[in-house]
C-alpha positions in Angstrom: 117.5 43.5 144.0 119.6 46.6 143.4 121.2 45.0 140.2 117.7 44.4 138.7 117.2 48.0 139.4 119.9 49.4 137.6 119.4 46.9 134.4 115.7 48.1 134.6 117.2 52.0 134.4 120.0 51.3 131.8 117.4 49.5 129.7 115.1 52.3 130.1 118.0 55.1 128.9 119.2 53.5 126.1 115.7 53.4 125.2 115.3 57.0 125.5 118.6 57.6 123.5 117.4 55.5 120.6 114.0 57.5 120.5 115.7 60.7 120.5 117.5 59.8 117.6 114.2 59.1 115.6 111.9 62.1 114.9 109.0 62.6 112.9 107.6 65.7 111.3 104.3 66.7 110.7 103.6 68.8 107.4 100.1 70.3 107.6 98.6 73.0 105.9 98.6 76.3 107.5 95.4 77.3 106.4 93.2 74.4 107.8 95.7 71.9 109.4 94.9 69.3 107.1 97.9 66.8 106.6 99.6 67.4 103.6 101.0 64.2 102.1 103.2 63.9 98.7 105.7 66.6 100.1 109.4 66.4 98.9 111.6 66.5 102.2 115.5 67.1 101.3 118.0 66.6 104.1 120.8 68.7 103.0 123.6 67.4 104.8 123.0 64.0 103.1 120.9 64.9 100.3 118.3 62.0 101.1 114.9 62.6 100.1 111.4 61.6 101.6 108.0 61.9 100.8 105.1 62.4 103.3 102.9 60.2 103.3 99.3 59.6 103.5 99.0 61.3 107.0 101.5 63.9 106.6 104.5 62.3 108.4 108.0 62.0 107.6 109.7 59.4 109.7 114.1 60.3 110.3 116.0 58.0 111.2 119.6 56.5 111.9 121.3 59.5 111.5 124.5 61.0 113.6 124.8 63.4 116.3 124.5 66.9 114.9 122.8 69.8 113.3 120.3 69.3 110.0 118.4 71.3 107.4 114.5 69.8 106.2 114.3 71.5 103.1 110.3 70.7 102.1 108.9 72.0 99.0 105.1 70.8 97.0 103.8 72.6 94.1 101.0 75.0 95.7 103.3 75.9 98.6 105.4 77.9 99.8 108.8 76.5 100.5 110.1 75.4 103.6 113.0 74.9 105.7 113.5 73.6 109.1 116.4 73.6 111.5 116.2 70.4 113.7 119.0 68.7 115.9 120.3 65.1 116.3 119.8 64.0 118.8 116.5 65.9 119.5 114.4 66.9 122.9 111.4 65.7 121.0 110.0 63.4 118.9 107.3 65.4 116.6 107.7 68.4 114.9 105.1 70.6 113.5 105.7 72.1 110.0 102.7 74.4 108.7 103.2 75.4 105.1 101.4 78.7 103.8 100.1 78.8 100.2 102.8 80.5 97.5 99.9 83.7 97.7 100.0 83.8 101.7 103.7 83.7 101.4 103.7 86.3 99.2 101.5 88.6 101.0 103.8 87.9 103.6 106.7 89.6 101.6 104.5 92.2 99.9 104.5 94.0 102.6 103.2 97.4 100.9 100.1 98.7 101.5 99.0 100.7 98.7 97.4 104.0 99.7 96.8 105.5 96.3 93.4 103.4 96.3 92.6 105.3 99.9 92.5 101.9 101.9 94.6 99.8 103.5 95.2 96.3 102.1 98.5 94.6 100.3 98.8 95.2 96.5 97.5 91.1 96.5 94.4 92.1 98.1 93.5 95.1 96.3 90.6 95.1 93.1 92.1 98.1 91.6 94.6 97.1 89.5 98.3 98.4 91.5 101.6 98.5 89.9 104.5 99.3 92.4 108.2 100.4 92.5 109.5 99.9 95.7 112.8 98.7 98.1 115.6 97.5 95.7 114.0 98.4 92.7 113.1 101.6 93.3 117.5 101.9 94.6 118.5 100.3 91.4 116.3 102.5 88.9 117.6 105.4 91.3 121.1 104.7 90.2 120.7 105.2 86.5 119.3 108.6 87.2 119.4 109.9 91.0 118.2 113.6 89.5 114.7 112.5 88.8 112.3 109.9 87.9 111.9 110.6 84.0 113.4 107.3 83.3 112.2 105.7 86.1 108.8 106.1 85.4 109.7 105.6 81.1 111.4 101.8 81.8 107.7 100.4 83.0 105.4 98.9 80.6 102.7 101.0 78.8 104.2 104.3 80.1 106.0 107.0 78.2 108.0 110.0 79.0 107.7 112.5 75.8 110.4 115.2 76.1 108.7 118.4 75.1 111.7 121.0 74.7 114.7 120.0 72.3 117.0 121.7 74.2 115.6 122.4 77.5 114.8 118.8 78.2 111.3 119.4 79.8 108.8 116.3 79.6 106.0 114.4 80.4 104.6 111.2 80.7 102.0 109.3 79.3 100.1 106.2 79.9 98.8 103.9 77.6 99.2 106.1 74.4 97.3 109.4 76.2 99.4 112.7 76.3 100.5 114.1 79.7 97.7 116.4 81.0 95.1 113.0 81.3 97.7 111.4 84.1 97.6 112.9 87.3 100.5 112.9 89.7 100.3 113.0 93.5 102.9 113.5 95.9 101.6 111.3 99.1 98.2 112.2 97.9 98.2 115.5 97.4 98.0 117.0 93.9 100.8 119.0 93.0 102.0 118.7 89.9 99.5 119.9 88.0 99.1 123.0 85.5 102.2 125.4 84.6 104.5 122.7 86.5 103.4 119.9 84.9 105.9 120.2 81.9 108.7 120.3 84.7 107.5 118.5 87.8 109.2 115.2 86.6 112.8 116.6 86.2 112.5 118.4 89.3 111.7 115.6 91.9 114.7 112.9 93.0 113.8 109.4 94.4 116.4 109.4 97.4 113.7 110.4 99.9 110.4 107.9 98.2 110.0 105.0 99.8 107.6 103.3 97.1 106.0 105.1 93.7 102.2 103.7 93.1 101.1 103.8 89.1 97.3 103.0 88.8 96.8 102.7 84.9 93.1 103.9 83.4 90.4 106.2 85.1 91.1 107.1 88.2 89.3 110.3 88.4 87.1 108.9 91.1 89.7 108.6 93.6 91.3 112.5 93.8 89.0 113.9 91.2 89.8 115.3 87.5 93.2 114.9 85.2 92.9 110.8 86.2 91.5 110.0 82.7 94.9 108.1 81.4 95.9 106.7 85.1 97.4 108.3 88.2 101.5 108.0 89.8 101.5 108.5 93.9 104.8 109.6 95.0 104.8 108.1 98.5 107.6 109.6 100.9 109.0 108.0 103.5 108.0 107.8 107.4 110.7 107.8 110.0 111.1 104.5 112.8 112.8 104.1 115.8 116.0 103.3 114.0 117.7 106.5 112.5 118.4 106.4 108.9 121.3 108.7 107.4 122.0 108.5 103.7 123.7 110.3 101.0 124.4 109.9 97.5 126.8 111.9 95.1 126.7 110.9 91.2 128.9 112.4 88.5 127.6 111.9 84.9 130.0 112.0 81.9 127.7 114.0 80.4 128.9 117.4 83.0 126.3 116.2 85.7 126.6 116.1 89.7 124.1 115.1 91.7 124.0 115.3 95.7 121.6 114.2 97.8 121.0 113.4 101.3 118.1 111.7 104.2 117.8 111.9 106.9 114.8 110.7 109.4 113.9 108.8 112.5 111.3 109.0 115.1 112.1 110.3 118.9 109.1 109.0 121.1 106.1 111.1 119.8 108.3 113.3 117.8 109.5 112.2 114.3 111.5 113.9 111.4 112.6 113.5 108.0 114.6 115.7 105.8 115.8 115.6 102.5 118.3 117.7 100.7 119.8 117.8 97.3 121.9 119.7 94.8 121.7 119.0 90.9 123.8 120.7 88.4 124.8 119.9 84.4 127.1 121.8 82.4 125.9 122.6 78.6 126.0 118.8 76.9 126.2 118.9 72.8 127.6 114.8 71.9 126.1 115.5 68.3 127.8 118.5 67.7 125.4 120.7 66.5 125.8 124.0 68.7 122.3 122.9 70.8 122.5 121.6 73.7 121.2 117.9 73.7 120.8 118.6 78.3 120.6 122.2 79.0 122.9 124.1 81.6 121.0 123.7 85.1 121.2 124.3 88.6 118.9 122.5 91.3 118.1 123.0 94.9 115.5 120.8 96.6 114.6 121.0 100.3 111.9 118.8 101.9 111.7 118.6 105.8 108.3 116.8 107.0 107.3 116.6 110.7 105.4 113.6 112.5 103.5 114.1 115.8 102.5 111.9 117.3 99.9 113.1 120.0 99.0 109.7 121.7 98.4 106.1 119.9 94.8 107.5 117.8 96.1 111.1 116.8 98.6 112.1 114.3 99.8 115.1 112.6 102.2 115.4 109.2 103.1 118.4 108.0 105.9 118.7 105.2 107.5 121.8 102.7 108.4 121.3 99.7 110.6 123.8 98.1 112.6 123.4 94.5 114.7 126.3 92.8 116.0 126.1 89.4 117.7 128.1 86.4 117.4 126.0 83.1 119.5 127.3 79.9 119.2 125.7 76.7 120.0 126.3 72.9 123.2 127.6 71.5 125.9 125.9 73.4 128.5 128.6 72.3 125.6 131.5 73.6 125.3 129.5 77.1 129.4 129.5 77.2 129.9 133.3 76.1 126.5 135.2 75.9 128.4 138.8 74.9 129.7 137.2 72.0 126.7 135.6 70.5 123.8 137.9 71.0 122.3 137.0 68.0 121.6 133.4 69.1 118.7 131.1 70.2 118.4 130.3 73.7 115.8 129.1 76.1 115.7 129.8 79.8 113.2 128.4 82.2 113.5 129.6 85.7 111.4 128.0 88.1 110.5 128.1 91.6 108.0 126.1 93.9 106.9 126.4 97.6 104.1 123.5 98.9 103.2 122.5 102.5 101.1 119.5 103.3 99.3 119.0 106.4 97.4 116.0 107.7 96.2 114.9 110.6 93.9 111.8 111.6 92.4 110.6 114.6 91.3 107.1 115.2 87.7 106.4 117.4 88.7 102.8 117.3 90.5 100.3 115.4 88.3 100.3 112.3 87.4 104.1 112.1 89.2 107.0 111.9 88.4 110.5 110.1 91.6 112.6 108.0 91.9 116.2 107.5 94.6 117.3 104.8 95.4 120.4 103.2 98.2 121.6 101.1 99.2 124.6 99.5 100.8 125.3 96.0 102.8 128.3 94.5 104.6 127.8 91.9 106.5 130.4 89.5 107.9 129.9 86.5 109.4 132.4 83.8 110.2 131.1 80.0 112.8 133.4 78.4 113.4 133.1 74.1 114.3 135.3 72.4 111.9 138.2 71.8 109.2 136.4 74.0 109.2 136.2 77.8 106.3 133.7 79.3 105.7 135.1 83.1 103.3 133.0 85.6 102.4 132.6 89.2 100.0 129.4 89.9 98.6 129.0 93.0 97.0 126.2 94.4 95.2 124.1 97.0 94.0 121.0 98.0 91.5 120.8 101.6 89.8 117.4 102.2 87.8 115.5 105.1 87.7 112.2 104.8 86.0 109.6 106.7 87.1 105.4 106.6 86.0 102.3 108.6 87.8 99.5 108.2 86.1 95.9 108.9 87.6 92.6 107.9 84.9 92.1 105.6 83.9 95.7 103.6 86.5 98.6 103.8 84.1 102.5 103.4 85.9 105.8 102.6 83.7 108.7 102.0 84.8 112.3 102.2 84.5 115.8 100.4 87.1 118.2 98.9 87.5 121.4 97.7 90.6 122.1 95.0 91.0 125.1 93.9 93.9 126.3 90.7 94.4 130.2 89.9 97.2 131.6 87.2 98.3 135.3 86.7 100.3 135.9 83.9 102.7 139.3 83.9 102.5 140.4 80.5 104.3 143.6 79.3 102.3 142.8 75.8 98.8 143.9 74.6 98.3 139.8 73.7 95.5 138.5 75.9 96.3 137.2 79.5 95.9 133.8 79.5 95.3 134.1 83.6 92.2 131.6 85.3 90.7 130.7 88.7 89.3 127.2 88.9 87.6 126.1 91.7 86.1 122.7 91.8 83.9 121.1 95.0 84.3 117.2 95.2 82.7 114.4 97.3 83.5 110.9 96.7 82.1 107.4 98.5 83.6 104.1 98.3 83.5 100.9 99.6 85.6 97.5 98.9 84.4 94.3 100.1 85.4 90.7 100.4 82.2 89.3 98.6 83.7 85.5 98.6 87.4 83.6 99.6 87.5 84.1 95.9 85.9 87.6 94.9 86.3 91.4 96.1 84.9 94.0 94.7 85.5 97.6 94.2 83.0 100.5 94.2 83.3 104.3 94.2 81.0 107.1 93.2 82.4 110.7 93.1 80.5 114.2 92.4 82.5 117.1 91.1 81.0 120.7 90.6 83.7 122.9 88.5 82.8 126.8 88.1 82.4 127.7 84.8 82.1 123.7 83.7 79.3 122.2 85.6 79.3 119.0 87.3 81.1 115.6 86.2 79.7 112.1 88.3 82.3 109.5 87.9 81.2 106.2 89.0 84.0 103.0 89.1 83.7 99.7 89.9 86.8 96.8 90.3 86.8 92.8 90.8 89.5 90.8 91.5 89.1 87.1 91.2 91.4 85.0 93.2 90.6 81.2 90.7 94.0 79.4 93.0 97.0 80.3 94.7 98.5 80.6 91.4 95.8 82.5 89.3 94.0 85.9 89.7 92.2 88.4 87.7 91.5 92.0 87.6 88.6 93.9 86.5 87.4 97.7 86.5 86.6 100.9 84.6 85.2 104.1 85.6 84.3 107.5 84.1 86.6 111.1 84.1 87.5 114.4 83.1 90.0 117.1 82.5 89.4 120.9 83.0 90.5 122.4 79.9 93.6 124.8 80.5 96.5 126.2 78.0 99.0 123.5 79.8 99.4 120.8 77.7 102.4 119.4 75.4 101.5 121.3 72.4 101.4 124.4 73.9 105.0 123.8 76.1 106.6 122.6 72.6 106.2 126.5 71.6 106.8 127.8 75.1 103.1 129.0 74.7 103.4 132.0 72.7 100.5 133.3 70.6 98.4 130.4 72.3 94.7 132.2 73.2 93.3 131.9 76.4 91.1 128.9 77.5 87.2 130.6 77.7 84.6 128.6 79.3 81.7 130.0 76.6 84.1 128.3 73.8 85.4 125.4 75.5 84.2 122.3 78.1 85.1 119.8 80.3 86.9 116.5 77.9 85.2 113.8 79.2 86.1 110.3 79.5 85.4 106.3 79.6 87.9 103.4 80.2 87.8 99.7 80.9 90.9 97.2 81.6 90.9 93.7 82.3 94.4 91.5 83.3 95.2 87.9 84.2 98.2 87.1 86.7 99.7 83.7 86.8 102.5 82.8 89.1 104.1 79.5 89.9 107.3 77.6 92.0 108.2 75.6 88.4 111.2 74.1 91.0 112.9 75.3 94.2 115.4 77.4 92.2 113.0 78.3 89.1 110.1 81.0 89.3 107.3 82.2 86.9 105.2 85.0 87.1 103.4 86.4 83.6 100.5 89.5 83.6 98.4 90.2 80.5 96.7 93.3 80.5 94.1 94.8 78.1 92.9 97.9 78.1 90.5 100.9 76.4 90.3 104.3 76.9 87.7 106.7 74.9 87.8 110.6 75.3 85.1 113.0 73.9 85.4 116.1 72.8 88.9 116.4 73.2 91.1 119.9 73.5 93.3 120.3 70.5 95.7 123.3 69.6 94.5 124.5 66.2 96.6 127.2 64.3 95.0 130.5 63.3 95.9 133.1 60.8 98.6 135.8 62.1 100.2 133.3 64.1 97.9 132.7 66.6 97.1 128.9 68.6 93.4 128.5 69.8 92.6 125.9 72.0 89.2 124.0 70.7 87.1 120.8 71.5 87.2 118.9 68.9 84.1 117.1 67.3 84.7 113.5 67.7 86.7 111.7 70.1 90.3 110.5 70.9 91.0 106.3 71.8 93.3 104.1 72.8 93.5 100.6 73.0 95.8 97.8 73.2 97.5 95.0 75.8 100.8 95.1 78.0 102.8 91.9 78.7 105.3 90.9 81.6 106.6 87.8 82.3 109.2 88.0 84.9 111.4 84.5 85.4 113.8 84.0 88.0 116.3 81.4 88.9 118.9 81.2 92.0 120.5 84.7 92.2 118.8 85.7 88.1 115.8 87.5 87.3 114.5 88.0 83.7 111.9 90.7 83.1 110.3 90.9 79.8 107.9 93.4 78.6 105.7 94.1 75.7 102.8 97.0 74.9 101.3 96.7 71.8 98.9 100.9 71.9 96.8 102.2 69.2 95.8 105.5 69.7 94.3 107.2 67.3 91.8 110.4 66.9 88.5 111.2 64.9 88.0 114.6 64.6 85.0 115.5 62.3 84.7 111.8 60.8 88.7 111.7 60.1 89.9 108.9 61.5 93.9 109.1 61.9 96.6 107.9 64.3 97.8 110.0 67.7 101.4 111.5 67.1 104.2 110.2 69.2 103.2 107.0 70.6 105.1 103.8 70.0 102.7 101.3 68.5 104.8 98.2 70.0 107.6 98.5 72.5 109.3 96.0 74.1 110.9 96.2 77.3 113.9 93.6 78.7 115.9 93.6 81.7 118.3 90.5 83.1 119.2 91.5 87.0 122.2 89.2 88.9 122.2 89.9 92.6 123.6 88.2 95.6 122.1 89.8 98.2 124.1 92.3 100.4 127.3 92.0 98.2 126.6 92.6 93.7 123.6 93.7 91.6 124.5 93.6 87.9 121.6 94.4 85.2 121.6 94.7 81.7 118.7 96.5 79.3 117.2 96.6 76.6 114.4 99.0 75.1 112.9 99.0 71.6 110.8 101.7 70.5 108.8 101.2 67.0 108.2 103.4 64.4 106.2 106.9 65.9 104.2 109.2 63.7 105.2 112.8 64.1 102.9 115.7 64.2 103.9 117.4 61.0 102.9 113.8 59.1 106.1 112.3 58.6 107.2 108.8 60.9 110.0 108.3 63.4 113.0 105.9 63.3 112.8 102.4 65.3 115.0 102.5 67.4 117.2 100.4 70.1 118.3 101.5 73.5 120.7 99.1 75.4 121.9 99.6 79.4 124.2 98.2 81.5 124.4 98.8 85.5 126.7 97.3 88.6 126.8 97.9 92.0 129.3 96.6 94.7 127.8 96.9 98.4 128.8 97.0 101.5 127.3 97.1 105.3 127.5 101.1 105.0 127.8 102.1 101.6 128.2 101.2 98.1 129.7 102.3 94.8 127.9 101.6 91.1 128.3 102.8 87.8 125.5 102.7 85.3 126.6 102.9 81.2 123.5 104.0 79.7 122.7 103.8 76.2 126.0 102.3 75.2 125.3 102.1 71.5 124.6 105.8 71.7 121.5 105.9 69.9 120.6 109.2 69.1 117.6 111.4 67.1 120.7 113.6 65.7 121.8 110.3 64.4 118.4 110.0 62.5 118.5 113.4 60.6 117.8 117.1 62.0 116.2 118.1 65.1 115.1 121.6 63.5 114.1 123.1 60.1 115.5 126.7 59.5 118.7 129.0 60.3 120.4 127.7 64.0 119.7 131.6 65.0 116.0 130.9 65.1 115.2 127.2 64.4 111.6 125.7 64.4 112.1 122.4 65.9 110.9 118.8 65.1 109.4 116.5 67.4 111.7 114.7 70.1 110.8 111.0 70.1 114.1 109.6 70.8 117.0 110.5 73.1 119.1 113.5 72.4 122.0 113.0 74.8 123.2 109.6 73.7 126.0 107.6 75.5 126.2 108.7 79.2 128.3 107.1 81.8 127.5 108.0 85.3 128.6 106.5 88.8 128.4 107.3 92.1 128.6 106.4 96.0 125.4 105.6 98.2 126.6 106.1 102.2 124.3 104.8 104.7 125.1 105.9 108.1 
C-alpha cells in the first residue's frame, strides 16, 4: 500500500514541476480590462515572438530554469516589460497596458500653474508649452547667466537686443514687441516697466525648476501686458531629500558665472536659497572699439521660506535681490577712462529688491482660498554722455483668490489690486516722465471635463485702471482628445496694455527727449487673439517615436502706442489710428529613436501695421525661422547636441532689410553620480551683424546706432562644472 502511495505523490510532483514550467499571461487593457489580443510578446533572452490571441493569452512554454524579460508592445499602447521567472510560483500573470496618453501623463508629471489650476500639461485647454528637468539643465549650459537664449531657441519667440553695446533685450512672441508679453516669476508680476528692458539678463535658471510659455491673450489670467502671451518662471520647492548644487562657467568671451542651491524641507520647516555671481570683461571680436557684451558685474540672492503650519496651511515667502553695474561703448574708455574722455559710453546701474508672500489654506480636499502679495522696487540709472536717465519704480501685486477643485469642473475666482508708481530724479527743466497706476482686477474661471473627449476653458476678468477706465477680457479654450494619438487645442480671449514710456523704442535711445505718457492724449491699446493647434503623436516601432504640433495663430491690436519724432528733438508717445496684426503658423516635429532625438521647428509670422490706411510690415521680426536641434543622450553618462537657427531676412526701422542669416551650436556634457563637466561652442561659424556692414552711422565719439537683429558677440566657447552634493 505504501508503494502506491509514494507513486501516487511522485506522479503528483512531477506534475506540479511540469506546470510551473508553463505560464500564461494575461494582457488586458488597463482602462476597462478588456483582453487585448494581437499583441507582439518578445522574450529577449531567446528572441522568440508570440502573439495574443483572441482572449488575450500568451501561452510559454518549454523553456529552462532561469530569469526572463516579456517585452510586449501594440500600436495604441504603451510598451511593456515584464520580469517573470522559470520555473514560476504561478501559472497566470496579469499584464495591464495603459494607452501611449495615460503613459504619458504618467511621465508628464508637471502641473502647470500659470493657467491657476492644477491638471498635467495633457489635460489642460489652454494651450501650455513647457521647459523643464533635462531640458531646462541643457539650455542652462549654453548660458547659465540668464534665460535670453533660453527663451530665443523655442518656436515663435524672439529676443530683440535693444542696446548695441549694453546688451539689454527683450522678447517677443509671435511677431509682437516686448511690452505685450508679460513675465511672472511664480505668479507674481515683476518684470514689468523700467526693468523690463533688463529683467531677462538679470535672472539665471539654476534655481527654476520648470519655465511655463502660454502664447496669445492671456490677459484674463493676471490681468494687462498678456496681449502677445505670458512666461511663468516657476522656482523650485524643497523635499525631504536635501539638494546642494553649484555651477561655475567660464566663457571665452571674459565671462564667469557662479552659482549655487541649496534647499530641503525639515518637518514643517522648508528652505531654499540661491546665490550667484556673474561678471564679463569688455568683449570687442569685431574690432571696432564697441563692446559687442558690455563690462558687468552681477550679484543675485534669492532665499524663499516654506511653512508648513499643519497638512491644510501653508505659507511662502521669498526676496529677491539683484545688483548690477553695466558699461558699454568704447572699449578703450571702459579700459582707461582718464585717457579717453571724449568717448561714448553707456552705463546702466541697476538695483532690485521684491518679496513674495503667499499663504493658502485648504477647507477640504477640493477647496482652498490663497492670499499673495509681493512688493517691487526697482532702481535703475542710465548714464551717456551728456544725459543721465534716473528712476525709482515701485510696485505691488495683492490678490485673494478662491478654487475648488472637483473631478469634473475646476473654479478659480478672485480679486486683485496691482498697483505701478515711477519717480524720475531730473536735474533738467525736461518734463518728468514720473506716473502712479493703479489698477483693481477680479477674474472668474472655470474648466470642465464636458466629455472623455472634450474640456473646456472659460474665464471672465474685470479691470478698472485710473485714468483708463475699465477693460472686460473674456477667454474661452477647448481641447479635443479625437484618440490616444490625436488632440486639439482651441481658444482666444481679449486684452490690454497701459500705455507707459517703457517700450523698445524708447530703451534703443535710453529715453531721452521721450514726452511723458498723459492719460488726456493717450489710452489703453486694446487687443484680440485666436490660435488653433493639432498634436499628433505615435510608437512608429519600439525604438522609433513621432510627435508633430501645428499651430496657427492671429493677434489684432487697436490703437496701438507708437514713438513718433517731433521737431527739436523731441519723442511723443501716440495711439495710432489703425491697428497692429500678426499672423502666421509654428511647426515642431520632434522624432526620436534609441538614445537620438531630432527636433525641428518652423514659424512662418507676418506682422505688419496700418496706421492711417498705410499698410506696411512690423520692423524686426523674422518672417520664417527655422529652428533644428539633434540631442544624443545615454542617460546618467553623455548628452551631445548640435544646433541650428536660421533667421530670414528682417525689415529695419529706418526702411532698409536685414541679412539672413545662420547660427550653428554644438554642446557635450560628461556626467557623473555627483557632478558633471560640459562645454558648449556656440555659434561656431561666428556669424556676426559687424560681419554684415556697420552697427552705427556717424563719428565712434557719438554714434547713432542701427538696429541689432543679429548677434554681436560671435564665436563664444564656454564650459563649466555642475556639482551636485
Amino acid at each position: 500500500m505504501l508503494k502506491y502511495i509514494l507513486l501516487i505523490v511522485a506522479i503528483t510532483s512531477i506534475g506540479t514541476a511540469q506546470a510551473q514550467n508553463k505560464i500564461t499571461f494575461h494582457i488586458k487593457n488597463a482602462d476597462n480590462n478588456e483582453a487585448v489580443k494581437g499583441a507582439s510578446a518578445k522574450i529577449e533572452e531567446t528572441n522568440s515572438v508570440i502573439s495574443s490571441g483572441n482572449d488575450g493569452n500568451i501561452i510559454i512554454e518549454n523553456l529552462k530554469d532561469g530569469d526572463y524579460t516579456l517585452s510586449i508592445s501594440i500600436e495604441g499602447f504603451a510598451p511593456n516589460k515584464t520580469l517573470f521567472k522559470v520555473p514560476s510560483t504561478v501559472s497566470l500573470i496579469e499584464i495591464k497596458l495603459q494607452s501611449e496618453e495615460e503613459e504619458a501623463e504618467e511621465m508628464e508629471e508637471i502641473i502647470v500653474t500659470s493657467t491657476r489650476g492644477t491638471r498635467t500639461i495633457s489635460n489642460i485647454p489652454t494651450r501650455v508649452e513647457f521647459i523643464a528637468g533635462e531640458e531646462l539643465e541643457e539650455k542652462a549650459n549654453m548660458k547659465p547667466g540668464d534665460i535670453r537664449m533660453m527663451l530665443n531657441e523655442s518656436t515663435g519667440i524672439q529676443t530683440q537686443q535693444t542696446s548695441a553695446t549694453s546688451g539689454n533685450s527683450s522678447i517677443r512672441i509671435q511677431g509682437l514687441d516686448g511690452r505685450y508679453t508679460q513675465i511672472l516669476k511664480d505668479g507674481f508680476p515683476l518684470y514689468s516697466g523700467a526693468s523690463s528692458g533688463l529683467g531677462l539678463l538679470q535672472t539665471p535658471p539654476l534655481d527654476l525648476k520648470q519655465v511655463e510659455i502660454i502664447k496669445g491673450s492671456a490677459s484674463t489670467l493676471y490681468g494687462g501686458g498678456a496681449i502677445a502671451g505670458l512666461v511663468n518662471l516657476v522656482s523650485k520647492t524643497p523635499t525631504e531629500e536635501r539638494e546642494l548644487r553649484f555651477l561655475i562657467n567660464g566663457t571665452s568671451a571674459l565671462g564667469l558665472d557662479i552659482n549655487g542651491f541649496y534647499s530641503q524641507q525639515f518637518d514643517k520647516i522648508g528652505l531654499t536659497v540661491f546665490a550667484s555671481h556673474d561678471r564679463n570683461a569688455p568683449y570687442d571680436p569685431a574690432h571696432i572699439q564697441l563692446t559687442a557684451i558690455p563690462k558687468f558685474e552681477r550679484f543675485n540672492f534669492n532665499p524663499k521660506l516654506f511653512v508648513n503650519f499643519n497638512e491644510n496651511t501653508k505659507l511662502n515667502f521669498g526676496i529677491n535681490t539683484v545688483f548690477e553695474n553695466r558699461l558699454g561703448g568704447n572699449i578703450e574708455y571702459i579700459k582707461d577712462q582718464s585717457k579717453y574722455p571724449d568717448s561714448y559710453f553707456e552705463k546702466n546701474k541697476t538695483q532690485r529688491i521684491s518679496t513674495q508672500f503667499s499663504l493658502t489654506h485648504k477647507f477640504n480636499e477640493q477647496e482652498s482660498v490663497t492670499i499673495k502679495n509681493s512688493f517691487n522696487n526697482f532702481s535703475r540709472v542710465i548714464t551717456i554722455p551728456d544725459y543721465v536717465f534716473d528712476g525709482l519704480q515701485n510696485s505691488t501685486f495683492s490678490e485673494i483668490s478662491y478654487s475648488k477643485n472637483g473631478k469634473i469642473a475646476q473654479w478659480a475666482a478672485g480679486v486683485n489690486l496691482y498697483t505701478d508708481s515711477f519717480t524720475e530724479n531730473s536735474p533738467t527743466a525736461f518734463p518728468l516722465r514720473n506716473y502712479n497706476q493703479i489698477t483693481y482686477g477680479a477674474f472668474l474661471q472655470n474648466t470642465i471635463k464636458a466629455k472623455e473627449w472634450l474640456e473646456i476653458e472659460t474665464g471672465l476678468r474685470s479691470d478698472y485702471v485710473i485714468d483708463y477706465g475699465y477693460s472686460l477680457l473674456p477667454r474661452i479654450s477647448a481641447l479635443f482628445k479625437f484618440n490616444s494619438k490625436l488632440t486639439s487645442r482651441i481658444g482666444g480671449g481679449l486684452g490690454y496694455k497701459t500705455p507707459t514710456i517703457f517700450t523698445e523704442e524708447s530703451e534703443r535711445i535710453q529715453y531721452r527727449n521721450v514726452l511723458p505718457i498723459n492719460s488726456d492724449f493717450n489710452k489703453l491699446e486694446k487687443s484680440y487673439g485666436v490660435n488653433f493647434d493639432i498634436n499628433y503623436k505615435t510608437k512608429i516601432t519600439n525604438d522609433l517615436s513621432l510627435s508633430w504640433n501645428q499651430l496657427f495663430f492671429y493677434t489684432n491690436v487697436d490703437n496701438p502706442l507708437i514713438l513718433n519724432s517731433l521737431p527739436d528733438d523731441l519723442y511723443q508717445f501716440a495711439n495710432v489710428n489703425g491697428y497692429l496684426d500678426t499672423k502666421g503658423t509654428e511647426t515642431n516635429v520632434k522624432l526620436g529613436y534609441k538614445d537620438f532625438k531630432l527636433f525641428l521647428g518652423y514659424t512662418f509670422t507676418d506682422a505688419s501695421i496700418n496706421a492711417n490706411g498705410v499698410k506696411s510690415e512690423n520692423p524686426l521680426t523674422a518672417k520664417h525661422r527655422l529652428n533644428n536641434v539633434l540631442m544624443y543622450e545615454v542617460e546618467d553618462k553623455w548628452k551631445v547636441g548640435l544646433e541650428a537657427y536660421y533667421y530670414s531676412n528682417q525689415k529695419l526701422s529706418d526702411g532698409t532689410t536685414g541679412t539672413a542669416y545662420w547660427i550653428f551650436g554644438f554642446m557635450a556634457e560628461r556626467l557623473w553620480e555627483n557632478f558633471s563637466l560640459y562645454a558648449n561652442f556656440e555659434n561656431f561659424t561666428d556669424t556676426r551683424q559687424t560681419k554684415f556692414g556697420s552697427i552705427y552711422t556717424g563719428p565712434i565719439s557719438n554714434p547713432v546706432f542701427k538696429d541689432i537683429y543679429a548677434p554681436l558677440d560671435g564665436f563664444v566657447v564656454n564650459a563649466g562644472i555642475k556639482i551636485k552634493i
